[in-house]
N, CA, C and O atoms as a printed pandas DataFrame, in Angstrom:
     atom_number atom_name residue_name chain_id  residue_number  x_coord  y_coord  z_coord
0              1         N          UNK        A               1   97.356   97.172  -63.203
1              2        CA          UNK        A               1   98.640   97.164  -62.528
2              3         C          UNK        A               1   98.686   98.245  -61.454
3              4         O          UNK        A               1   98.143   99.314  -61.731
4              5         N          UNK        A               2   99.241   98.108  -60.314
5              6        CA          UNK        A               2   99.482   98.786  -58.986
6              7         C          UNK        A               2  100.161   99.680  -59.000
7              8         O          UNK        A               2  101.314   99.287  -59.174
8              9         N          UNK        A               3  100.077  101.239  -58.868
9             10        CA          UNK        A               3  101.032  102.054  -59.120
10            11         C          UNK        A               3  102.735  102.002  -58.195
11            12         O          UNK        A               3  102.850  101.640  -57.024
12            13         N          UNK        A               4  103.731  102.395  -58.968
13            14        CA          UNK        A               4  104.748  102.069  -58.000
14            15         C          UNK        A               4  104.736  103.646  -57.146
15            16         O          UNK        A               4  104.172  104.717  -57.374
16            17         N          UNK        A               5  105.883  103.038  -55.814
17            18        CA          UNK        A               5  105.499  104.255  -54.695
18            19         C          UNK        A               5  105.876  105.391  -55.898
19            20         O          UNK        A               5  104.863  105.961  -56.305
20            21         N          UNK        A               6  107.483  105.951  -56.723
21            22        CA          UNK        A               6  107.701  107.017  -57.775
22            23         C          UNK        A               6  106.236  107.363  -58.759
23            24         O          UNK        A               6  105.957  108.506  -59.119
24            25         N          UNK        A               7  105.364  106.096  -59.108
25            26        CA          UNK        A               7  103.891  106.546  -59.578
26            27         C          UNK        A               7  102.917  107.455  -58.714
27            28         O          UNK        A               7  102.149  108.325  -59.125
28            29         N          UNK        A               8  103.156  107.006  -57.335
29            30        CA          UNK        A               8  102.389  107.480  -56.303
30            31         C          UNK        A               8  102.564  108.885  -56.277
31            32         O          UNK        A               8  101.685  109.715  -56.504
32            33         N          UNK        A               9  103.963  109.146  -55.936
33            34        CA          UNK        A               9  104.356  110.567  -55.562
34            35         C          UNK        A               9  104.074  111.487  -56.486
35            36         O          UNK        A               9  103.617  112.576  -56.139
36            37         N          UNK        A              10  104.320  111.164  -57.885
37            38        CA          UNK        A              10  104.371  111.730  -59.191
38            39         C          UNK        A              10  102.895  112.554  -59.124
39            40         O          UNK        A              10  102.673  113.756  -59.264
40            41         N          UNK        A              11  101.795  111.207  -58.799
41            42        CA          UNK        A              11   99.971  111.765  -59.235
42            43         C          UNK        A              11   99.889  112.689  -57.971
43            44         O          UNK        A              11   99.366  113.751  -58.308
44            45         N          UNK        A              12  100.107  112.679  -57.079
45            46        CA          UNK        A              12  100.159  113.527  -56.001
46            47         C          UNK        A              12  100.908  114.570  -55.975
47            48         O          UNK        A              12  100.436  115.652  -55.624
48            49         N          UNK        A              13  101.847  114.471  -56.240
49            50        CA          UNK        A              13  102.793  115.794  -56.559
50            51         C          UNK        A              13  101.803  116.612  -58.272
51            52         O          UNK        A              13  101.755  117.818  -58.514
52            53         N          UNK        A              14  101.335  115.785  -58.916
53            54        CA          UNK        A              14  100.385  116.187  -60.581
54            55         C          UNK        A              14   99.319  117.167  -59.434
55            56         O          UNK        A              14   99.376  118.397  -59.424
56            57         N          UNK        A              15   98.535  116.500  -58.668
57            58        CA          UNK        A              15   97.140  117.124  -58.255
58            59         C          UNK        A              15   97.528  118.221  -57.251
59            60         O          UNK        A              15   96.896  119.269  -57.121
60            61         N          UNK        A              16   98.356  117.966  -56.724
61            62        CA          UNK        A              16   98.461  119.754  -55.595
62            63         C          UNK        A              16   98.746  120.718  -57.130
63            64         O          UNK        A              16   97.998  121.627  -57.491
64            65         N          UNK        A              17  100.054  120.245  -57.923
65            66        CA          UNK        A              17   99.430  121.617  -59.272
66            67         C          UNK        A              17   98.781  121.846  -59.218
67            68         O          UNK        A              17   98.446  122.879  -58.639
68            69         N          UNK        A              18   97.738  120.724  -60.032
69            70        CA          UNK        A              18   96.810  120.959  -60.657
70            71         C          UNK        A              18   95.796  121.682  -59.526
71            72         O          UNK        A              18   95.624  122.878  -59.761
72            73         N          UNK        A              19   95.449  121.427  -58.938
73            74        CA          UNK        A              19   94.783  122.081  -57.397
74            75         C          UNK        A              19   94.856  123.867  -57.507
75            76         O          UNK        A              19   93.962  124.713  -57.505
76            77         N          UNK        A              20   96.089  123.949  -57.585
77            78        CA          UNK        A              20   96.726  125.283  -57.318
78            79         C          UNK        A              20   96.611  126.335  -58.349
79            80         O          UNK        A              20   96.425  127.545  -58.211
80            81         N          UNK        A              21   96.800  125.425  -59.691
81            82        CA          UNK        A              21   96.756  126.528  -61.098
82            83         C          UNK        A              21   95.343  126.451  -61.367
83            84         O          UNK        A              21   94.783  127.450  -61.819
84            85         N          UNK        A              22   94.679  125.370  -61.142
85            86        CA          UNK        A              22   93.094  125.500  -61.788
86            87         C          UNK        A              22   92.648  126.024  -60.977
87            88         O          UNK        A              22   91.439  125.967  -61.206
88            89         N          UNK        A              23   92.861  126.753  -59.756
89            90        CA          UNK        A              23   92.051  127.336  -58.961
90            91         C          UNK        A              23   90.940  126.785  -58.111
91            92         O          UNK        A              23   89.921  127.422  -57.841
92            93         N          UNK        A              24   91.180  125.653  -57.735
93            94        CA          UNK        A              24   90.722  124.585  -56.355
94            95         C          UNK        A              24   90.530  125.667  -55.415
95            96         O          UNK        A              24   89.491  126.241  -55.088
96            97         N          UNK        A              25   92.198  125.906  -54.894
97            98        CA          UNK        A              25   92.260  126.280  -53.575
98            99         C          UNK        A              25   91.544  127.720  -53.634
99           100         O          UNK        A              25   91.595  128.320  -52.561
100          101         N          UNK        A              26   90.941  128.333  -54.596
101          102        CA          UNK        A              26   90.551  130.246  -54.636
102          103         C          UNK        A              26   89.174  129.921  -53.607
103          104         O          UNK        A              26   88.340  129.044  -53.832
104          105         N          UNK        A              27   89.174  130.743  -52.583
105          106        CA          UNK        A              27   88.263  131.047  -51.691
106          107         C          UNK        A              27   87.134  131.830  -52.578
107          108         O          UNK        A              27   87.403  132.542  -53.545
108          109         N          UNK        A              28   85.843  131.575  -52.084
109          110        CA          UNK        A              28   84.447  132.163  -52.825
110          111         C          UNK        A              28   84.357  133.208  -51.771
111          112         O          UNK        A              28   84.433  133.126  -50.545
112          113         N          UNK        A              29   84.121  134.503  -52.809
113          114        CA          UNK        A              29   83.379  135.965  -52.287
114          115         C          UNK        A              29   82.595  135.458  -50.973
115          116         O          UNK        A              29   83.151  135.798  -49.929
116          117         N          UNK        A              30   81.341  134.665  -50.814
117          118        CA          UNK        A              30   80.114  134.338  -49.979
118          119         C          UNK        A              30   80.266  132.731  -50.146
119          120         O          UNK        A              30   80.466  131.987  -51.106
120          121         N          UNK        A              31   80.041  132.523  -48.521
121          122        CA          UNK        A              31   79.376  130.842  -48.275
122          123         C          UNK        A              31   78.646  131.314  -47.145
123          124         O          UNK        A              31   78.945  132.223  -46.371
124          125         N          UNK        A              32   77.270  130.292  -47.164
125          126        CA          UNK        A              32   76.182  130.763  -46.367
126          127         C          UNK        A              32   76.055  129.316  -45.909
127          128         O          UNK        A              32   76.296  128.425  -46.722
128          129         N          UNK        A              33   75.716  129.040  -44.746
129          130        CA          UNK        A              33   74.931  127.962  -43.982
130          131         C          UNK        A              33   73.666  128.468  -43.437
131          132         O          UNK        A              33   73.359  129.510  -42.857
132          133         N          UNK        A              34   72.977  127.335  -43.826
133          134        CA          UNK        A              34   71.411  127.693  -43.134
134          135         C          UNK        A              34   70.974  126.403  -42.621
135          136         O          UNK        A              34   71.184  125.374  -43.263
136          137         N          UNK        A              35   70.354  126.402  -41.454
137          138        CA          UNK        A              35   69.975  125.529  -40.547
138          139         C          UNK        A              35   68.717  126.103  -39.386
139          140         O          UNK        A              35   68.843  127.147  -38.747
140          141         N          UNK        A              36   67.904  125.474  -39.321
141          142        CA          UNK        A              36   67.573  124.010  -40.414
142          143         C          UNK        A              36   67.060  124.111  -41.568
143          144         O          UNK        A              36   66.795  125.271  -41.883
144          145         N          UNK        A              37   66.860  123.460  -42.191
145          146        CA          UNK        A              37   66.154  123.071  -43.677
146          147         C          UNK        A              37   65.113  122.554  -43.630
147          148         O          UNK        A              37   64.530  122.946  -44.641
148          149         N          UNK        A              38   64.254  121.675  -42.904
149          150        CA          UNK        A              38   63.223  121.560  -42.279
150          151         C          UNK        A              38   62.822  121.670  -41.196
151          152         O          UNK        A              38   63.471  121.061  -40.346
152          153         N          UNK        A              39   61.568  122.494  -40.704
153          154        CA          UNK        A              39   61.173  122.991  -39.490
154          155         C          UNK        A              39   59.721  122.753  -39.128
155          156         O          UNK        A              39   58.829  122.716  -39.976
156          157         N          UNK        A              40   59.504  122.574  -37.670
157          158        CA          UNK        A              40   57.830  123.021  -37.161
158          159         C          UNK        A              40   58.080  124.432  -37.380
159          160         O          UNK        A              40   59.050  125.141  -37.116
160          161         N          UNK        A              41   56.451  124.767  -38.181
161          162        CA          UNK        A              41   56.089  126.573  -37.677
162          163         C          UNK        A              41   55.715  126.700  -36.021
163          164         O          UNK        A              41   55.441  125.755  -35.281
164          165         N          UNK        A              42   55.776  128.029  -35.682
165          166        CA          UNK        A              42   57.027  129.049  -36.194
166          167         C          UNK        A              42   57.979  128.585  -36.354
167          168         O          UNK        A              42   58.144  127.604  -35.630
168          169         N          UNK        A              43   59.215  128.931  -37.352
169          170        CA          UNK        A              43   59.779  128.109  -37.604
170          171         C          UNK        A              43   61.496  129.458  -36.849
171          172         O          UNK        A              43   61.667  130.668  -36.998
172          173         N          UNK        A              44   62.060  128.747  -36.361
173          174        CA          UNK        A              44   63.409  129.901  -35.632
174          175         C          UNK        A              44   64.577  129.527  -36.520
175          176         O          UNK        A              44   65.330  128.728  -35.964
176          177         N          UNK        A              45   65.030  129.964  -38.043
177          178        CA          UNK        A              45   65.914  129.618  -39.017
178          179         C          UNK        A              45   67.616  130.633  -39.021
179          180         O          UNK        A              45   67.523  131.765  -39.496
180          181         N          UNK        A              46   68.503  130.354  -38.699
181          182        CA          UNK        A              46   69.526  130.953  -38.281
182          183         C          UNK        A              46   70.605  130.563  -39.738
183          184         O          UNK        A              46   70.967  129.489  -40.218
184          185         N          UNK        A              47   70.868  131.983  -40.108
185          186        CA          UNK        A              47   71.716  132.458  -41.617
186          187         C          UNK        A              47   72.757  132.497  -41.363
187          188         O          UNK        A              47   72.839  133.320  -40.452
188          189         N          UNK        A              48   74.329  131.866  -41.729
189          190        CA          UNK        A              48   75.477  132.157  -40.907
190          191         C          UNK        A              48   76.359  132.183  -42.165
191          192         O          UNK        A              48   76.475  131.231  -42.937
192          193         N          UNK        A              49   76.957  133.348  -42.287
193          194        CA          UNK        A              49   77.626  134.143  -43.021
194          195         C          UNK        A              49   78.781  133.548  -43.284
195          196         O          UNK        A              49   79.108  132.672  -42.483
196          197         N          UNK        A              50   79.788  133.855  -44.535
197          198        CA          UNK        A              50   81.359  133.525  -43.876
198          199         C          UNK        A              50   81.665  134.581  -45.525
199          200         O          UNK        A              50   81.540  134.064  -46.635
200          201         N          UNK        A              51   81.990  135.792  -45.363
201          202        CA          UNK        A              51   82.638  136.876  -46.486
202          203         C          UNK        A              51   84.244  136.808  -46.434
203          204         O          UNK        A              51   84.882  136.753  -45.382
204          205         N          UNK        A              52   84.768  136.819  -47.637
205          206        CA          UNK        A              52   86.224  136.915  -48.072
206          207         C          UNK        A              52   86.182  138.276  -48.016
207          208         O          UNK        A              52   85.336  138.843  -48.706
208          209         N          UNK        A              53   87.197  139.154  -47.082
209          210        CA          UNK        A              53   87.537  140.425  -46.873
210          211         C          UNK        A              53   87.964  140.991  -48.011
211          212         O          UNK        A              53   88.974  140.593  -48.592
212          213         N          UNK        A              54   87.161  142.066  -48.466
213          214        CA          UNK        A              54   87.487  142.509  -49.869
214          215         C          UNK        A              54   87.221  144.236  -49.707
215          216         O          UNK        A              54   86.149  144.752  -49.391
216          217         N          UNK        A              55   88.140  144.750  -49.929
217          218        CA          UNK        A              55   87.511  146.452  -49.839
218          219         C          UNK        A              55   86.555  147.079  -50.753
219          220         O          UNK        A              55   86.192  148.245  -50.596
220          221         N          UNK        A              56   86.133  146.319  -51.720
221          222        CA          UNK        A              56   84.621  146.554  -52.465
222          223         C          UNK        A              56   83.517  146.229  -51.119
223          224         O          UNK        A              56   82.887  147.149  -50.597
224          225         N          UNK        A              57   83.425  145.158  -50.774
225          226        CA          UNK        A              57   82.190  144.770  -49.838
226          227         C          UNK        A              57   81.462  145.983  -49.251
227          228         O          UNK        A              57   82.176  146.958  -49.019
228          229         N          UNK        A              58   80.795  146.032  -49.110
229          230        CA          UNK        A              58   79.351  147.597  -48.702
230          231         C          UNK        A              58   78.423  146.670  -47.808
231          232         O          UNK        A              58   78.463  147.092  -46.653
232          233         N          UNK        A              59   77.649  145.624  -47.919
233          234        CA          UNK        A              59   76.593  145.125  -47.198
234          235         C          UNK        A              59   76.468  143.889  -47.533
235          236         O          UNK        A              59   76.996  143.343  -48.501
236          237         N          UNK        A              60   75.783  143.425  -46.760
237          238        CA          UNK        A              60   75.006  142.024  -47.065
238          239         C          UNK        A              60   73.625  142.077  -46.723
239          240         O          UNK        A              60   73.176  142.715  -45.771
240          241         N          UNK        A              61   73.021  141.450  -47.455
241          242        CA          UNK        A              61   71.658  141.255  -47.713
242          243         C          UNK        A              61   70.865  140.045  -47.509
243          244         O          UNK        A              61   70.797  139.329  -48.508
244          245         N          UNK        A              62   70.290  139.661  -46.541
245          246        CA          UNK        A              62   69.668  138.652  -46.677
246          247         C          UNK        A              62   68.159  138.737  -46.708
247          248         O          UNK        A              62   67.498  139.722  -46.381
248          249         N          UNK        A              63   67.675  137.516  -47.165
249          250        CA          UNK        A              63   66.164  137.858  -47.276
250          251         C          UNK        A              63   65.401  136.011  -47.432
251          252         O          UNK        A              63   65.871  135.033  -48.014
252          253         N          UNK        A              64   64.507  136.113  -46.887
253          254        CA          UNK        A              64   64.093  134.661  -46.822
254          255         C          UNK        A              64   62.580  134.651  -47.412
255          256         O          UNK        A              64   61.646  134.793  -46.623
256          257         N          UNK        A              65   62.356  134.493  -48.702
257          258        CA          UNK        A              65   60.843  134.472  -49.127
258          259         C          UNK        A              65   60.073  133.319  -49.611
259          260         O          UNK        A              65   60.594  132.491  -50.358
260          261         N          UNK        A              66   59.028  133.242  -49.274
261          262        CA          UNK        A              66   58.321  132.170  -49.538
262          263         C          UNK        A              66   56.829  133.009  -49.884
263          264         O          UNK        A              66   56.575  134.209  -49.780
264          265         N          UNK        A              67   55.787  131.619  -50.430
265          266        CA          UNK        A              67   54.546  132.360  -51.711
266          267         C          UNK        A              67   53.869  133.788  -50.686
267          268         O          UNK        A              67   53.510  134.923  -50.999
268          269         N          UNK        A              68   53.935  132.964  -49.229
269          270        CA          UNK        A              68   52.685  134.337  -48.938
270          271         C          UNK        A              68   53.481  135.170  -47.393
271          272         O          UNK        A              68   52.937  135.680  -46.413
272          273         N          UNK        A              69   55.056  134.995  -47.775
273          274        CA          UNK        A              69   55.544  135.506  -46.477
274          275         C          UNK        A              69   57.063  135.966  -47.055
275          276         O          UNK        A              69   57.696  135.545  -48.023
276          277         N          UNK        A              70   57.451  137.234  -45.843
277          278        CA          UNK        A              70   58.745  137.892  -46.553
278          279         C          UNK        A              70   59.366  138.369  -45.753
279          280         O          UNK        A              70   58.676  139.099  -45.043
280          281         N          UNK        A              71   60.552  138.327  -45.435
281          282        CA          UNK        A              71   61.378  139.053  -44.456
282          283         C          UNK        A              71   62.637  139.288  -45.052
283          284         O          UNK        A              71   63.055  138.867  -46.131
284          285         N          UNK        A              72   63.275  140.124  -44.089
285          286        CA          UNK        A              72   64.893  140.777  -44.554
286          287         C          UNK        A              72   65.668  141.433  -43.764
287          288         O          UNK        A              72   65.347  141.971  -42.704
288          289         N          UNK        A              73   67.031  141.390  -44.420
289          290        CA          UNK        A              73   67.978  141.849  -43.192
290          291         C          UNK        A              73   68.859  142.672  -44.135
291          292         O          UNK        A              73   68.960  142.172  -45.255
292          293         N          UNK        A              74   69.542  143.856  -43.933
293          294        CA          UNK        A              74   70.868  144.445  -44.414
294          295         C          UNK        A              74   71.627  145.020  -43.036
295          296         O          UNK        A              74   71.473  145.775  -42.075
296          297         N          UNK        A              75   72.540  144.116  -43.651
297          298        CA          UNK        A              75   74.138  144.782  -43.062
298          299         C          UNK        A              75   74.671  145.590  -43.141
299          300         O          UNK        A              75   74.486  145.751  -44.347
300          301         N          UNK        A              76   75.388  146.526  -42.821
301          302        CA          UNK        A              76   76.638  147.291  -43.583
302          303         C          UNK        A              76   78.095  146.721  -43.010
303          304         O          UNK        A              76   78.568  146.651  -41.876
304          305         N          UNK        A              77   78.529  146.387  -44.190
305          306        CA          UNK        A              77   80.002  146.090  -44.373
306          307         C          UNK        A              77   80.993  147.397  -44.422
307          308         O          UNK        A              77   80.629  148.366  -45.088
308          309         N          UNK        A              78   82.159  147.427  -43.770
309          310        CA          UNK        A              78   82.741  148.581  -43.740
310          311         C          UNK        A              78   84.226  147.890  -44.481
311          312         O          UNK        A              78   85.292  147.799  -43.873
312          313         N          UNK        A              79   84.029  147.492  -45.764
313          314        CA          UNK        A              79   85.085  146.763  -46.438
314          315         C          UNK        A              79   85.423  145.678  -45.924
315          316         O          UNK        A              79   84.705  144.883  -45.317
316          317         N          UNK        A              80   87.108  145.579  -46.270
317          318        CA          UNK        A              80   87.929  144.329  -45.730
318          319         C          UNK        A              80   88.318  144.335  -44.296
319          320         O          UNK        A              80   88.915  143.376  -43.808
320          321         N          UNK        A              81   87.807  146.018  -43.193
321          322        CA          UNK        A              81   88.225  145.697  -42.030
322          323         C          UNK        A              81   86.197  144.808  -41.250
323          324         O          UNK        A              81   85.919  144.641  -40.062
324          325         N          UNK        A              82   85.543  144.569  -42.129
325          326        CA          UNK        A              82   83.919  144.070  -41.602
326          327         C          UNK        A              82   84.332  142.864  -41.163
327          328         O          UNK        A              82   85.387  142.534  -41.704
328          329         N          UNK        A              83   83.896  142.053  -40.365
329          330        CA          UNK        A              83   83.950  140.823  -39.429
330          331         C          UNK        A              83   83.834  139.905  -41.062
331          332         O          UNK        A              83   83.246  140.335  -42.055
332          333         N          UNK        A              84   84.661  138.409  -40.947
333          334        CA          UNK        A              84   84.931  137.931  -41.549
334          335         C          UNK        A              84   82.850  137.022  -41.406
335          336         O          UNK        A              84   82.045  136.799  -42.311
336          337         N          UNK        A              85   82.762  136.820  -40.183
337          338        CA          UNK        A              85   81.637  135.507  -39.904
338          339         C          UNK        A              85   80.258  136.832  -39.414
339          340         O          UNK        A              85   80.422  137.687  -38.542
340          341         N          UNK        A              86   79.278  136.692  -40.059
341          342        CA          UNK        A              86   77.530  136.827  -39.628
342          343         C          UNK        A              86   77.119  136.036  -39.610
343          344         O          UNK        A              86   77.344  134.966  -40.175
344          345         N          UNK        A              87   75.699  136.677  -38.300
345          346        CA          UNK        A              87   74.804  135.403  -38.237
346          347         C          UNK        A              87   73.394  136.276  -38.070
347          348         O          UNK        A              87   73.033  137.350  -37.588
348          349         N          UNK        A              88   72.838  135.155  -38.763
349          350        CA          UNK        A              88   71.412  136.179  -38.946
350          351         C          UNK        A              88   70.285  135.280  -38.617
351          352         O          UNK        A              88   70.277  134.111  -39.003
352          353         N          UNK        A              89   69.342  135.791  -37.919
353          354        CA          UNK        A              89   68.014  134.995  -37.757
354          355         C          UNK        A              89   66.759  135.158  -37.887
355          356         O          UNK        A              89   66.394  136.144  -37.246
356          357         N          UNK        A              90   65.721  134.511  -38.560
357          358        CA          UNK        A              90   64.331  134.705  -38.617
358          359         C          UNK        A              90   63.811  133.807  -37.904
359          360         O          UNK        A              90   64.021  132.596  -37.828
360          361         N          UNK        A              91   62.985  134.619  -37.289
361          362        CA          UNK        A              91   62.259  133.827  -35.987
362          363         C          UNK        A              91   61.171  133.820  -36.120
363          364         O          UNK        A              91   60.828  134.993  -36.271
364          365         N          UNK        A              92   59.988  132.906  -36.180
365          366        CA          UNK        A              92   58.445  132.839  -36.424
366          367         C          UNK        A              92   58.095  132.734  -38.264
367          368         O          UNK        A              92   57.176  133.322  -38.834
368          369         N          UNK        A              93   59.040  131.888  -38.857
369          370        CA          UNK        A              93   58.539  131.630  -39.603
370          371         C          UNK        A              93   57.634  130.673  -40.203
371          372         O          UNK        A              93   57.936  129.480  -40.191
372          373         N          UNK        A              94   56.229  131.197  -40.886
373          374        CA          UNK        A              94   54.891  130.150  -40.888
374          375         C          UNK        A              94   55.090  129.247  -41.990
375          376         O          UNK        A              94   55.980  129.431  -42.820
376          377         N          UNK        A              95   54.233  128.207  -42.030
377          378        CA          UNK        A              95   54.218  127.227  -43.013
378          379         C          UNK        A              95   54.696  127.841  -44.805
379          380         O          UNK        A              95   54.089  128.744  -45.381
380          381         N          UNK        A              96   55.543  127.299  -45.220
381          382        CA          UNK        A              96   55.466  127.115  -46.207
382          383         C          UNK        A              96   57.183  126.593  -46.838
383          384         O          UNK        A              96   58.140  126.206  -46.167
384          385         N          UNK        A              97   57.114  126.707  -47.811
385          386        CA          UNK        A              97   58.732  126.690  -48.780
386          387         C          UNK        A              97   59.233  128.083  -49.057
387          388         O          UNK        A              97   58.697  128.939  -49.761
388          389         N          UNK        A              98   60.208  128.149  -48.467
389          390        CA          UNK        A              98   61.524  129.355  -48.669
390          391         C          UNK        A              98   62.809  129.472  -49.502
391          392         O          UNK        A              98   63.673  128.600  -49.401
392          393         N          UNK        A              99   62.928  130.305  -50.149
393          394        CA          UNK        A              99   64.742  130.740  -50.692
394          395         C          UNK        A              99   64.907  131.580  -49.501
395          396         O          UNK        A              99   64.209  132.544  -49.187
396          397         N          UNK        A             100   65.821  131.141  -48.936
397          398        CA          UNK        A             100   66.975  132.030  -48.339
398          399         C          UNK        A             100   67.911  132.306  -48.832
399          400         O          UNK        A             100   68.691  131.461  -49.271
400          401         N          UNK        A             101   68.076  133.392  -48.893
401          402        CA          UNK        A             101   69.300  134.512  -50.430
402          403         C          UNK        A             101   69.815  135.518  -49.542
403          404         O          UNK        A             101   69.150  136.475  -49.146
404          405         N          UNK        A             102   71.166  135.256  -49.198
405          406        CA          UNK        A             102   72.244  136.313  -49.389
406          407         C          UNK        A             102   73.015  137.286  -50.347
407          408         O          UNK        A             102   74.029  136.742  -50.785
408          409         N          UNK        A             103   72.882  138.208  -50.673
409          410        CA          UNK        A             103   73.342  138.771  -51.524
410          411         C          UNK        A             103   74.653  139.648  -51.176
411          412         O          UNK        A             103   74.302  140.710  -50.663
412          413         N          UNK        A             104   76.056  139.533  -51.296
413          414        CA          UNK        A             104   77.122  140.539  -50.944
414          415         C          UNK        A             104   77.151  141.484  -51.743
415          416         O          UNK        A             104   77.448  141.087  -52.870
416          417         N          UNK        A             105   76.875  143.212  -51.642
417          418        CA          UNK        A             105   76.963  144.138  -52.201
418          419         C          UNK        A             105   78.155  144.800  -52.173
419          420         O          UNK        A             105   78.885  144.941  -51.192
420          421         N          UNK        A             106   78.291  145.118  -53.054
421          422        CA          UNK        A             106   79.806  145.881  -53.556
422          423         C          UNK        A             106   79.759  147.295  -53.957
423          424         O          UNK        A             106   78.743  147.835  -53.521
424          425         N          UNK        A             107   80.493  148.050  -54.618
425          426        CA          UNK        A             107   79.743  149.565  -54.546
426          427         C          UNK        A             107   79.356  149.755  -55.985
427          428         O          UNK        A             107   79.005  150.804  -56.526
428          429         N          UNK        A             108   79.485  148.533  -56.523
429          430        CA          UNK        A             108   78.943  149.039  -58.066
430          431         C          UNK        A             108   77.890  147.662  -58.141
431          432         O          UNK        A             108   77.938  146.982  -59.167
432          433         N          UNK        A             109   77.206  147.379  -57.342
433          434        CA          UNK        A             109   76.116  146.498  -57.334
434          435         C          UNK        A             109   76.302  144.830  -56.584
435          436         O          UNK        A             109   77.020  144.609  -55.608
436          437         N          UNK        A             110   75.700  144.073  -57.113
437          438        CA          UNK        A             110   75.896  142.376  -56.544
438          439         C          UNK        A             110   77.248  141.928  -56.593
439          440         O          UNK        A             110   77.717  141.951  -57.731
440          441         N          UNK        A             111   78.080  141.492  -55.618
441          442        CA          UNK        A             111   79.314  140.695  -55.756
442          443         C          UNK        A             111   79.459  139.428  -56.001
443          444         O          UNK        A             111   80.207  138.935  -56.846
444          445         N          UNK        A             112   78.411  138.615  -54.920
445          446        CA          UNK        A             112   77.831  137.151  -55.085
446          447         C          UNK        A             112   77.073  137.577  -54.226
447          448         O          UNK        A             112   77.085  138.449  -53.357
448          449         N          UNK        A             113   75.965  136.318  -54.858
449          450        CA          UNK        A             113   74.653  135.999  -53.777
450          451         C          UNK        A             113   74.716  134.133  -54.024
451          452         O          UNK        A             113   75.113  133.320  -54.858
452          453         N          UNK        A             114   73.997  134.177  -52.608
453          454        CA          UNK        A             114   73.803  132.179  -52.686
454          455         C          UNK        A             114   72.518  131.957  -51.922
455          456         O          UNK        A             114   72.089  132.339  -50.833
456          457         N          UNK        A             115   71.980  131.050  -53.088
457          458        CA          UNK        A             115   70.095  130.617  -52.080
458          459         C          UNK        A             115   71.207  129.193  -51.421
459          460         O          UNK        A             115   72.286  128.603  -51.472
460          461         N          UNK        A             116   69.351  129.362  -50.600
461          462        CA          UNK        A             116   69.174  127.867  -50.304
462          463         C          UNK        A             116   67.918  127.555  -49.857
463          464         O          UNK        A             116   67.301  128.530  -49.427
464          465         N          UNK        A             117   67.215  126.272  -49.813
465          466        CA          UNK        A             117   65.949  126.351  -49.895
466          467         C          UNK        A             117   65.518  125.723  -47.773
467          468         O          UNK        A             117   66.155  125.384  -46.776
468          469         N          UNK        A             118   64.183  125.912  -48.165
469          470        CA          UNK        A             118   64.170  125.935  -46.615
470          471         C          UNK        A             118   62.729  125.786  -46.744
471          472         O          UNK        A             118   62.089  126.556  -47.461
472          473         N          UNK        A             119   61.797  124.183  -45.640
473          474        CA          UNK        A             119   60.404  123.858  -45.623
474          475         C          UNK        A             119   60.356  124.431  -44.236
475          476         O          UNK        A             119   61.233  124.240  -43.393
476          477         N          UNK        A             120   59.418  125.048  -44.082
477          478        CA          UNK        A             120   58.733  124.688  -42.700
478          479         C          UNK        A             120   57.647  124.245  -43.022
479          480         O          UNK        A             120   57.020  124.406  -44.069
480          481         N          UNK        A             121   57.343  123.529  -41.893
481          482        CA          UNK        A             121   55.795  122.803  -42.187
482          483         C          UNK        A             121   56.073  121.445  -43.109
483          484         O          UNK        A             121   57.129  120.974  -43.531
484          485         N          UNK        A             122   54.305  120.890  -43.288
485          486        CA          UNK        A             122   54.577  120.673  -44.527
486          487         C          UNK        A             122   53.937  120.805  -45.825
487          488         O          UNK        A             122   52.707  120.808  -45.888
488          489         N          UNK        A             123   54.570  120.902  -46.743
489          490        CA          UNK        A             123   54.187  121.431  -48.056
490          491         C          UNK        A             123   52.779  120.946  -48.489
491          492         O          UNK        A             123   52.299  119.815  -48.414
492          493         N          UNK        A             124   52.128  122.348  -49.065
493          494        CA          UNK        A             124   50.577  121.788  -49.275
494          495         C          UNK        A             124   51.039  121.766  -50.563
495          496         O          UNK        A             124   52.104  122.115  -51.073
496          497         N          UNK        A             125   49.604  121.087  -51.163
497          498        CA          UNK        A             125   49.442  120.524  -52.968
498          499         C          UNK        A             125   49.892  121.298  -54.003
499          500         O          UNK        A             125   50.575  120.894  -54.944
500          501         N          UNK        A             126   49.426  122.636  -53.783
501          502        CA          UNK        A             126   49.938  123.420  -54.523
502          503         C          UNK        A             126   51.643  123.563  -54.639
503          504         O          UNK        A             126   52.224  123.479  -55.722
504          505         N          UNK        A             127   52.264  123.769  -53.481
505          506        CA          UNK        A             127   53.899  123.785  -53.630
506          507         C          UNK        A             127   54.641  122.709  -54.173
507          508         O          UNK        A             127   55.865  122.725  -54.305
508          509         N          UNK        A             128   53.693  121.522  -54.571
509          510        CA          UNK        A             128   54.252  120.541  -54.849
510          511         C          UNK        A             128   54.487  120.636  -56.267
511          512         O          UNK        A             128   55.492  120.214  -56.841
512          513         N          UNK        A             129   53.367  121.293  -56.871
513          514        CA          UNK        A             129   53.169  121.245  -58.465
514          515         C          UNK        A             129   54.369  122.168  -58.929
515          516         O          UNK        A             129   54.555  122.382  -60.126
C-alpha cells in the first residue's frame, strides 16, 4: 500500500530526528581526498586535507609508503585559528602500491588518521600475493 501524503511527512519529519540525534549530521575530525589512485611513474599524487577546527589540533602528518619507497610531510596546526583546507603533494613517485595516511595530531597524541590506497604503475607478482 502507497503511503498517504500525512505518512509521507511523518517518515520524513522520523529521519531529519533520527539524522540529528544519531549523529548523521556530526562532522569527522579529518577527511582526506587523494587523487589519483592510479598513476604512470613518476607518479605527481596530490593529498587534500579538510580538518574540523578544534583547539587540540597541533599538526598534520602525512606520509605515503609503499614496499621499497617513503616520503612525508608535517604541518603545524596553530589550533582552531589553522586553515580549515591543505593540500599536499608527492611528486616522482616510482612504481609500486601505496597507503597514503594522514594523521591529525593533537597535544596528547593521534586525533584521527585516514589511509587510502594508491597504484602507480603496475603491480608486480609479488604485490599481488
Amino acid at each position: 500500500p502507497a503511503l498517504t501524503r500525512e505518512g509521507r511527512i511523518a517518515l520524513v519529519i522520523g529521519c531529519v530526528w533520527l539524522a540529528r540525534h544519531a549523529g548523521l549530521s556530526a562532522r569527522e575530525p579529518l577527511v582526506i581526498r587523494v587523487t589519483p589512485t592510479v598513476a604512470q611513474p613518476p607518479a605527481f599524487v596530490t593529498v587534500r586535507t579538510d580538518v574540523e577546527a578544534d583547539d587540540d589540533n597541533r599538526s598534520l602528518e602525512v606520509s605515503a609508503e609503499g614496499q621499497d619507497f617513503f616520503t612525508s610531510s608535517r604541518l603545524p596546526l596553530e589550533g582552531s585559528k589553522a586553515p580549515r583546507f591543505n593540500e599536499f603533494h608527492f611528486d616522482g613517485l616510482p612504481t609500486g602500491s601505496y597507503t597514503v595516511k594522514v594523521v591529525l595530531m593533537g597535544s596528547t597524541g593521534p586525533r584521527a588518521s585516514v589511509s587510502r590506497g594508491v597504484q602507480v604503475g603496475t603491480p608486480n607478482e609479488d604485490e599481488l600475493q
